[in-house]
Legacy VTK file of the C-alpha trace (Angstrom):
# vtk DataFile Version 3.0
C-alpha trace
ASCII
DATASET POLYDATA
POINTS 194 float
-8.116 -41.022 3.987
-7.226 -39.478 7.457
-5.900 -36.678 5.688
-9.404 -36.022 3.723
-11.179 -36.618 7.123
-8.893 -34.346 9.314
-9.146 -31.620 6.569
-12.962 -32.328 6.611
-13.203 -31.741 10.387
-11.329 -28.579 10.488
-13.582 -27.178 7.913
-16.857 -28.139 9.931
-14.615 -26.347 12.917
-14.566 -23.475 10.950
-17.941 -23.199 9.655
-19.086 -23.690 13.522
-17.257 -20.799 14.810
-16.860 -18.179 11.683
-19.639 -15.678 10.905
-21.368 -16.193 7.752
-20.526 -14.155 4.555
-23.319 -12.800 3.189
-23.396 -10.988 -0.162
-24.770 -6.875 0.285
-25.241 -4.816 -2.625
-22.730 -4.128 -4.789
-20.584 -7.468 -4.171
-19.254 -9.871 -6.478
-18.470 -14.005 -6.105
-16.037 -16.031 -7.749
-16.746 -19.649 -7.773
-14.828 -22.295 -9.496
-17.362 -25.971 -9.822
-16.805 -29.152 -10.672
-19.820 -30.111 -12.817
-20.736 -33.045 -14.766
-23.056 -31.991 -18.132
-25.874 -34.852 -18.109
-27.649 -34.652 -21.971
-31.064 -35.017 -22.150
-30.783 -35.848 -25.756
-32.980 -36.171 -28.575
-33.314 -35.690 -32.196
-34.535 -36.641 -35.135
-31.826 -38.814 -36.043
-33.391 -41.968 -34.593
-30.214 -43.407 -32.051
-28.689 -40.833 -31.850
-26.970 -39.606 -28.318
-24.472 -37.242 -26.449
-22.697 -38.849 -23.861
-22.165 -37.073 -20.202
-18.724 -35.074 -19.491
-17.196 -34.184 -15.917
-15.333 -30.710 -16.134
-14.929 -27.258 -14.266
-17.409 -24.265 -14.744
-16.316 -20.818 -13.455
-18.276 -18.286 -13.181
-18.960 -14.564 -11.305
-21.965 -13.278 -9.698
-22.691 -10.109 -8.574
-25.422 -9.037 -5.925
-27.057 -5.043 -7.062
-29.728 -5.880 -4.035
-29.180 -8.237 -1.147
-31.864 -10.692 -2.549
-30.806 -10.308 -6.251
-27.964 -11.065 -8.403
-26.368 -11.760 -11.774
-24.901 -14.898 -12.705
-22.491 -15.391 -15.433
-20.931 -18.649 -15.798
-18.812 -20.558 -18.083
-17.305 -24.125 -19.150
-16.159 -26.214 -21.921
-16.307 -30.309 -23.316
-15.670 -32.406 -25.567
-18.673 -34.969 -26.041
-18.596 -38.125 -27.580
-21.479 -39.047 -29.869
-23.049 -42.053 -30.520
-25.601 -43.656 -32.793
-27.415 -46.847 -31.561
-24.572 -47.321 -29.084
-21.541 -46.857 -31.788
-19.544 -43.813 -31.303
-19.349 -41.770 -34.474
-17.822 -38.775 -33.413
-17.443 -35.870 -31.320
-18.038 -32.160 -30.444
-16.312 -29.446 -28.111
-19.211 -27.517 -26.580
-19.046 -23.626 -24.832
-21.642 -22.863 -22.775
-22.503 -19.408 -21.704
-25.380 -19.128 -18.973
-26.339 -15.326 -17.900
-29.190 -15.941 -14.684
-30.693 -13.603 -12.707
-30.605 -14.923 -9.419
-33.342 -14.344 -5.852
-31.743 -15.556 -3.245
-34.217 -16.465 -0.286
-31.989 -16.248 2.619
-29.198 -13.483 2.241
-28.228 -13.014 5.500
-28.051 -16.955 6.452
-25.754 -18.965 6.721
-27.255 -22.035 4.153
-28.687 -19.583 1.453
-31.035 -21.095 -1.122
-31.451 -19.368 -4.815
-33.386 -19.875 -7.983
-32.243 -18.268 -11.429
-33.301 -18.198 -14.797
-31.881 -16.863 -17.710
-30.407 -17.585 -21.361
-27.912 -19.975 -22.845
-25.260 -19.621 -25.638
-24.057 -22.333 -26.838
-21.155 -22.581 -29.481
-20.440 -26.093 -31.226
-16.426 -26.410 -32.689
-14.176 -29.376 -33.782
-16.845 -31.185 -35.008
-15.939 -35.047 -35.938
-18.816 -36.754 -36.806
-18.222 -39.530 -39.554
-15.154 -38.567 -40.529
-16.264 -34.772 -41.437
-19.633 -36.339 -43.487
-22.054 -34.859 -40.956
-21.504 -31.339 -39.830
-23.454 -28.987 -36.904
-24.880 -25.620 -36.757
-21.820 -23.532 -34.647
-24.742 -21.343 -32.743
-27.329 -22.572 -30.070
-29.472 -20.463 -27.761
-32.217 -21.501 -24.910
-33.010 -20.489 -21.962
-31.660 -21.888 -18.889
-33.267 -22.601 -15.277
-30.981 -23.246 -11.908
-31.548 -23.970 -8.360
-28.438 -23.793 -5.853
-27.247 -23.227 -2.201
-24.516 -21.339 -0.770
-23.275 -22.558 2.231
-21.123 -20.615 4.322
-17.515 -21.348 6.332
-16.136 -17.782 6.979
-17.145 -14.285 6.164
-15.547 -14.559 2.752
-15.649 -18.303 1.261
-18.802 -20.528 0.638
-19.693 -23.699 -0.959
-21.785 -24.146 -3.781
-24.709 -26.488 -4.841
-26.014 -26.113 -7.946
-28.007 -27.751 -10.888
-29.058 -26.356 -13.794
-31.442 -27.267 -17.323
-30.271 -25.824 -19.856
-31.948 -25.884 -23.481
-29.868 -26.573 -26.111
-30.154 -27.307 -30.226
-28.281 -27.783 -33.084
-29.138 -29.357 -36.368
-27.181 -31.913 -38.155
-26.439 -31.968 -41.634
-24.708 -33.588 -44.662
-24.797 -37.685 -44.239
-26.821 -37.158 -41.915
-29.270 -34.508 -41.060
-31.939 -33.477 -38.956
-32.298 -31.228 -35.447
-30.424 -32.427 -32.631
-31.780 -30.904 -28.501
-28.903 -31.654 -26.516
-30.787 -30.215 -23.488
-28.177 -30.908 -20.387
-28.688 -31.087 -16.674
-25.860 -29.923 -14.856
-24.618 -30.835 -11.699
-22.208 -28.258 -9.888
-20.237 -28.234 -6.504
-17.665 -25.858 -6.054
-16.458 -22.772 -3.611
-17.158 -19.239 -4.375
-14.983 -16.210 -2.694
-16.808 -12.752 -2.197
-15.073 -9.650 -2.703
LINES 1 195
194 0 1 2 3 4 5 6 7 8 9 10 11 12 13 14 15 16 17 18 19 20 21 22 23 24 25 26 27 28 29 30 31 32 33 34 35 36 37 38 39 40 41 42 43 44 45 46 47 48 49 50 51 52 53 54 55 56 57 58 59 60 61 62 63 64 65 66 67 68 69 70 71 72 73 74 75 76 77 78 79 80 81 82 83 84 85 86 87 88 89 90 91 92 93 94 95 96 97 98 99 100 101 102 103 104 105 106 107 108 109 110 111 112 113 114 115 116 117 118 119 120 121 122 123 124 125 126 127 128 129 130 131 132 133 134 135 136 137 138 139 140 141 142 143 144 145 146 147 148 149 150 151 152 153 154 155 156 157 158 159 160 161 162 163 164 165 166 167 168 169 170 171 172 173 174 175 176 177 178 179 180 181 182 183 184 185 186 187 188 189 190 191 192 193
């Protein structure tokens, strides 16, 4: 615990002290987030669900005016799924969100941004009853984000993020009908600039 705190302090130290990096035109940032995917599920299949799944997103923006930017980011899960509480299978997602991104406060050091852009979404090893029920592969939405960059020297920032993301799928075989998986997704992570 003193070890967390100490490293904690020295960080706020930092922060106090270090000039803020600020993205110009023409600059990229990496950022590596822990996120947990939160379904919003529905579907036609009465009782059916998608449980939640903690996992790592990384992803790359890059800044062609101060204020504006292109996000590209990218994770993968496996989700369990369940049907009136019973778990009757499973799914590995891939998300692929592309935002365009205003950020209010470029020059700050707490930075605020909204984005909105499109989803892809590709479903694989699909176990639902024992192969009987199968998924459409493809899924596209659009997706909507708020965040905040925070930053602790000239180079590194940390990232606040959540995201809604629209995504669909339809079941079929022993079971069939649509499926909107429709996720929010909770992010914290650090981003570099270079």
């Amino acid at each position: 615990m003193y070890k967390h705190l100490a490293t904690a302090l020295a960080v706020l130290a930092i922060a106090s002290v270090a000039s803020p990096a600020h993205a110009a035109q023409g600059d990229f940032v990496a950022r590596l987030k822990a996120i947990n995917i939160d379904p919003d599920a529905s579907s036609d299949i009465a009782g059916l669900d998608v449980d939640d799944k903690a996992t790592a997103e990384i992803g790359l923006t890059y800044f062609f005016r101060p204020r504006w930017a292109v996000d590209f980011g990218i994770t993968t899960a496996k989700h369990d799924i369940t049907l009136g509480g019973a778990q009757i299978g499973s799914t590995r997602i891939l998300p692929i969100n592309v935002t365009g991104q205003y950020h209010f406060i470029p020059d700050g050091k707490i930075r605020p941004y909204v984005g909105a852009g499109l989803n892809y979404t590709r479903f694989s090893d699909v176990d639902v009853l024992g192969g009987a029920v199968d998924l459409d592969k493809d899924s596209f939405g659009p997706v909507v984000q708020a965040g905040v960059d925070w930053a602790v020297t000239d180079r590194v920032m940390i990232n606040f993020d959540v995201k809604k993301v629209w995504i669909s799928t339809d079941a079929s075989g022993a079971a069939s009908g649509g499926v909107d998986v429709d996720p929010w997704v909770y992010g914290v992570g650090v981003g570099v600039k270079f």
